[in-house]
Short mmCIF file of the C-alpha atoms (twelve columns), coordinates in Angstrom:
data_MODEL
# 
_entry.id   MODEL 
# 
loop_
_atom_site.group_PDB 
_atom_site.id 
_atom_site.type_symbol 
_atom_site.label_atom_id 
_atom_site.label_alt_id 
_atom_site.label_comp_id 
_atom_site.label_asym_id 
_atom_site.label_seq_id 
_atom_site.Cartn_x 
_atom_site.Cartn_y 
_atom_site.Cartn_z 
_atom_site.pdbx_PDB_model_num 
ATOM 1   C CA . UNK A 1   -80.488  31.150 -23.150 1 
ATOM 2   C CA . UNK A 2   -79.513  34.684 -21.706 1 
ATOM 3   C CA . UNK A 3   -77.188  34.057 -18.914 1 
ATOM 4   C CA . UNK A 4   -76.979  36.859 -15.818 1 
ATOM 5   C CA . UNK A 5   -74.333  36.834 -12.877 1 
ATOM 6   C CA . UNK A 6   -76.737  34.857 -10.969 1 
ATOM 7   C CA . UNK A 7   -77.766  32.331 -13.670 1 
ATOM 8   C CA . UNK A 8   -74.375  31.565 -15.379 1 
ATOM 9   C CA . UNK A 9   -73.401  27.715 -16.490 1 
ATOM 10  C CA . UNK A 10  -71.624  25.890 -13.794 1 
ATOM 11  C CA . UNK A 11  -68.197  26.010 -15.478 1 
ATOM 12  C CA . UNK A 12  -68.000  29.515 -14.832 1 
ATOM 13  C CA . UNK A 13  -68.012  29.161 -10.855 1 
ATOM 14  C CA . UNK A 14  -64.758  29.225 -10.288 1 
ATOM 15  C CA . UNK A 15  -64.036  32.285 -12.490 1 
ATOM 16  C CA . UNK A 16  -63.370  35.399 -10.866 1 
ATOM 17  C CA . UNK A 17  -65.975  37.819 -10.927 1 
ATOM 18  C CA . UNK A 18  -64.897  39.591 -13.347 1 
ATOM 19  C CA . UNK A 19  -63.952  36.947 -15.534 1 
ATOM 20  C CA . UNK A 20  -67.526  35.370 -15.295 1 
ATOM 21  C CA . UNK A 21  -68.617  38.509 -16.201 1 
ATOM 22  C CA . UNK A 22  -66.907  38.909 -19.111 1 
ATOM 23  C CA . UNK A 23  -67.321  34.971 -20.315 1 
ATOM 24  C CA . UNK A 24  -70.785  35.424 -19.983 1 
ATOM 25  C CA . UNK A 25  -70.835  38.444 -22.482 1 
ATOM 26  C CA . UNK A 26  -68.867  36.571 -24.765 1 
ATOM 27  C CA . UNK A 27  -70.963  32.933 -24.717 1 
ATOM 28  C CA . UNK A 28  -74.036  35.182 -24.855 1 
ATOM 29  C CA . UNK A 29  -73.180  37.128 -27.968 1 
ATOM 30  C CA . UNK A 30  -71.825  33.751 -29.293 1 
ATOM 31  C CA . UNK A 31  -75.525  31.926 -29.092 1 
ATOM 32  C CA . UNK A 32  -76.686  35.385 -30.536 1 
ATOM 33  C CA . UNK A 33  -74.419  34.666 -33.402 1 
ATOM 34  C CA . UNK A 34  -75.786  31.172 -33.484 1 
ATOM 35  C CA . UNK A 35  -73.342  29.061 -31.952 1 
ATOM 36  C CA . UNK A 36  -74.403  26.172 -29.816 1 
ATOM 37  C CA . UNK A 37  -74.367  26.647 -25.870 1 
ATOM 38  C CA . UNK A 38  -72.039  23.347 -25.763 1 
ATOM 39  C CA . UNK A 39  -69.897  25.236 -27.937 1 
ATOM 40  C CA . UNK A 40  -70.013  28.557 -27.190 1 
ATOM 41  C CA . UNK A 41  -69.508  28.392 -23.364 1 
ATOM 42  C CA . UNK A 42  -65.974  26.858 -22.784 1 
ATOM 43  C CA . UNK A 43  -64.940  29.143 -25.889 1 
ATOM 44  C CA . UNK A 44  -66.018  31.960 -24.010 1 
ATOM 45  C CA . UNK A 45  -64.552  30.778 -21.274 1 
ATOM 46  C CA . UNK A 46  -60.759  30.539 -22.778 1 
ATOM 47  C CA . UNK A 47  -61.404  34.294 -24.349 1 
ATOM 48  C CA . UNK A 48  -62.340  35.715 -21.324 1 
ATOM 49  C CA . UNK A 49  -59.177  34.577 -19.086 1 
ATOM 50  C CA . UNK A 50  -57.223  35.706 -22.345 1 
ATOM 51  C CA . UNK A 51  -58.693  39.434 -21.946 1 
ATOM 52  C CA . UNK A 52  -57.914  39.271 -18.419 1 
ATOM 53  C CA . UNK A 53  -54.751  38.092 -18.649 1 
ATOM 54  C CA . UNK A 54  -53.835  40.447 -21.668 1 
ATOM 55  C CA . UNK A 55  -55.866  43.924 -20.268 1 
ATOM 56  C CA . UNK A 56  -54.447  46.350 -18.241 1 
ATOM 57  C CA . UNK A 57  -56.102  47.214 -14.709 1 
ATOM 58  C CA . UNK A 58  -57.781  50.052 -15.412 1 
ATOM 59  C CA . UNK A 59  -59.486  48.530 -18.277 1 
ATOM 60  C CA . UNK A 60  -59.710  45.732 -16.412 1 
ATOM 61  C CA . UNK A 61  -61.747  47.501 -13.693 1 
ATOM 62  C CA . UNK A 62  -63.750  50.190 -16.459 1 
ATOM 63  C CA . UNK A 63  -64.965  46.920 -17.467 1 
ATOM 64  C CA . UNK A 64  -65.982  45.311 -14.154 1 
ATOM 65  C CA . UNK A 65  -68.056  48.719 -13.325 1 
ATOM 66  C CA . UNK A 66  -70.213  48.934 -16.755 1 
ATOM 67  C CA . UNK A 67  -73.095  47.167 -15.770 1 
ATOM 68  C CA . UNK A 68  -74.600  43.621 -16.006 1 
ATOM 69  C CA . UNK A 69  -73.026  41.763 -18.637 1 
ATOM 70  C CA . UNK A 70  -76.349  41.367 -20.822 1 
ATOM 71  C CA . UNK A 71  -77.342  45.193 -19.912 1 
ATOM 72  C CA . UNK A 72  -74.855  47.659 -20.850 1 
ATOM 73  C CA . UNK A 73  -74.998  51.279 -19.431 1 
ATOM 74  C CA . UNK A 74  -74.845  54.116 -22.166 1 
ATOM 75  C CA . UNK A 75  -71.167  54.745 -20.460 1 
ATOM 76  C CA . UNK A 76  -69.951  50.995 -20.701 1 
ATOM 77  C CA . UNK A 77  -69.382  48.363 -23.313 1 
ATOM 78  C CA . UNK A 78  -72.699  48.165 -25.150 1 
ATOM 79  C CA . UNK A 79  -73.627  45.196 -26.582 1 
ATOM 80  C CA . UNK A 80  -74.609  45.228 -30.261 1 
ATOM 81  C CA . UNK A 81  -75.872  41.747 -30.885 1 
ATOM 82  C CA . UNK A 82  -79.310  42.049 -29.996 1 
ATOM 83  C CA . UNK A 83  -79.543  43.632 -26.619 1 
ATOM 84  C CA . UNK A 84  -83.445  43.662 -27.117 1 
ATOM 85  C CA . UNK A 85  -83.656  39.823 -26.870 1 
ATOM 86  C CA . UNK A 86  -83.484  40.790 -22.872 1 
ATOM 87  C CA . UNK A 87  -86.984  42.128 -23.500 1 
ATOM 88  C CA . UNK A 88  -88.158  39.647 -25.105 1 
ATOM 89  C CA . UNK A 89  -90.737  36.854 -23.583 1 
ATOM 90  C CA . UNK A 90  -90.134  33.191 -24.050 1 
ATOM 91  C CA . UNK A 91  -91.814  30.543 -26.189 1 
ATOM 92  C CA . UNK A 92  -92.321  26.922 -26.129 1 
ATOM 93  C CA . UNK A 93  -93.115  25.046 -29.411 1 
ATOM 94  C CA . UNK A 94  -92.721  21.917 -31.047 1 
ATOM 95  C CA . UNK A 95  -89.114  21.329 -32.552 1 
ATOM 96  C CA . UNK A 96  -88.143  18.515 -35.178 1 
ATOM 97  C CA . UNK A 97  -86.231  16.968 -32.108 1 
ATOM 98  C CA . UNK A 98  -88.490  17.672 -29.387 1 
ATOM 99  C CA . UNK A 99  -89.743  21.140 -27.713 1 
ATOM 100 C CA . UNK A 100 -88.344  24.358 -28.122 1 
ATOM 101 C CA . UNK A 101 -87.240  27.032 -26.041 1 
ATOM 102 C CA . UNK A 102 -86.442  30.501 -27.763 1 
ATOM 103 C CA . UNK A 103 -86.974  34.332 -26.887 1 
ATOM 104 C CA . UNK A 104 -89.784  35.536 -29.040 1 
ATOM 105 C CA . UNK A 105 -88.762  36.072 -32.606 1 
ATOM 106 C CA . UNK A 106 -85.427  34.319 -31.944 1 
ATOM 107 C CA . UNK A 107 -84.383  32.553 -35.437 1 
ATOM 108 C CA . UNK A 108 -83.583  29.463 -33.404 1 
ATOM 109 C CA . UNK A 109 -84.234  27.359 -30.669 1 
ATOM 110 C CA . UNK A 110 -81.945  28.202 -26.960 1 
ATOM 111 C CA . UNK A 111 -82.771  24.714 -26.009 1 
ATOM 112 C CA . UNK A 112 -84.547  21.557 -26.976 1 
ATOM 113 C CA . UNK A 113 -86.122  19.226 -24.339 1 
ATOM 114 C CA . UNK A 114 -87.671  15.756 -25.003 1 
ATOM 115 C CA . UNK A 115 -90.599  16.437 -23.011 1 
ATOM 116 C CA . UNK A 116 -92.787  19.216 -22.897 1 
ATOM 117 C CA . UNK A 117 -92.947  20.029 -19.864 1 
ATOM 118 C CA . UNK A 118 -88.733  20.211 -19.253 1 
ATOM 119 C CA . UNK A 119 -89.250  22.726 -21.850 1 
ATOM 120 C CA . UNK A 120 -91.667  24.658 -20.261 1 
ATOM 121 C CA . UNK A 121 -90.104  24.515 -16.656 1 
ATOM 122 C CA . UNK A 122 -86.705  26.430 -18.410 1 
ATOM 123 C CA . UNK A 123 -89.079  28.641 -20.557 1 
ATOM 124 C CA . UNK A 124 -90.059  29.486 -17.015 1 
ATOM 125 C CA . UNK A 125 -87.163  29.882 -15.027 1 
ATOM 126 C CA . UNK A 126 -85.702  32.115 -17.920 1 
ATOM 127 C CA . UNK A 127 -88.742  34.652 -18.433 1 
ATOM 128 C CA . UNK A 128 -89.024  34.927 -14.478 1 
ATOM 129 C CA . UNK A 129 -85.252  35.836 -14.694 1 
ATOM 130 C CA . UNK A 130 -85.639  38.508 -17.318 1 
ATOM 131 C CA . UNK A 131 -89.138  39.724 -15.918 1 
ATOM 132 C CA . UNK A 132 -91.089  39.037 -19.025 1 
ATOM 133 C CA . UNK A 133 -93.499  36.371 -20.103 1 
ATOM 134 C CA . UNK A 134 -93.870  33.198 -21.525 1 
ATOM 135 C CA . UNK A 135 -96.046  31.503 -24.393 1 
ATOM 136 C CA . UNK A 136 -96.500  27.748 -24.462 1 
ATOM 137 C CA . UNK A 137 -97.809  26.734 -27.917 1 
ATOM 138 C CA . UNK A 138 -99.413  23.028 -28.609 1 
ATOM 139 C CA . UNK A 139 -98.008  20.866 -31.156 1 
ATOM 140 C CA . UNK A 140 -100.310 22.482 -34.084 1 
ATOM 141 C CA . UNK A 141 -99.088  26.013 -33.420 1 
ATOM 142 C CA . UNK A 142 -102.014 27.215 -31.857 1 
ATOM 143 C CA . UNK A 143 -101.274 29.191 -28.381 1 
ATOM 144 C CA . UNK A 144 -102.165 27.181 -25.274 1 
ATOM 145 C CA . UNK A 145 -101.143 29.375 -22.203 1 
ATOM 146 C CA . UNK A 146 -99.861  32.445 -21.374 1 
ATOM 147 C CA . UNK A 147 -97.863  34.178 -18.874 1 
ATOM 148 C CA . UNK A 148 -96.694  37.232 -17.312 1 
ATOM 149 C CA . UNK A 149 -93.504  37.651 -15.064 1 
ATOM 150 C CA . UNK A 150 -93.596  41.224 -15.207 1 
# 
């Protein structure tokens, strides 16, 4: 899961803004890394009040004007941990625990659902999100549907 300043988990509401913004780098390069979202995000959350607490204001505020926390500017923070991911379309599959939801060529699942379609409604909601598509394999592997939210 790629979170955005509009789709961010719930327990980063009541952040400031530019406290969200900077949790939701952190959690995102985190599941990059491989951590678990149940994990990542309130780990995230702790570092990011720790910057904020710890950075000057003009960092503070650099920071705040570099761009969307999953899309660095050239001028900003870039993010190294697989920035491309954003341009990547979502799939669906079948998981050892249920269905899968991971950007294309993702080593791991974002997300695993019990049902099929929960899967597929997320797989949704996250390429419409990122503007890019979505692939919804059957059980055997074989490609059932395809989308475009481009």
């Amino acid at each position: 899961m790629v979170w955005t300043m509009r789709d961010y988990p719930s327990s980063m509401k009541n952040l400031d803004k530019v406290v969200r913004k900077k949790a939701i780098d952190i959690a995102n390069s985190m599941v990059d890394e491989g951590y678990k979202e149940g994990r990542a995000i309130p780990i995230a959350i702790e570092q990011a009040k720790e910057w904020h607490n710890n950075a000057d204001e003009k960092e503070i505020r650099k920071y705040e004007n570099s761009g969307k926390p999953t899309q660095r500017s050239k001028e900003g923070k870039e993010r190294t941990n697989n920035p491309e991911r954003l341009e990547e379309g979502q799939e669906v599959y079948k998981h050892k625990e249920g269905w899968a939801v991971a950007s294309s060529g993702a080593k791991q699942a974002s997300e695993v659902f019990d049902k099929k379609d929960e899967a597929v409604k997320r797989a949704m909601e996250i390429a419409e999100n990122k503007g890019t598509s979505l692939t919804v394999y059957r059980a055997d592997g074989t490609i059932e549907e395809e989308r475009s939210y481009k």
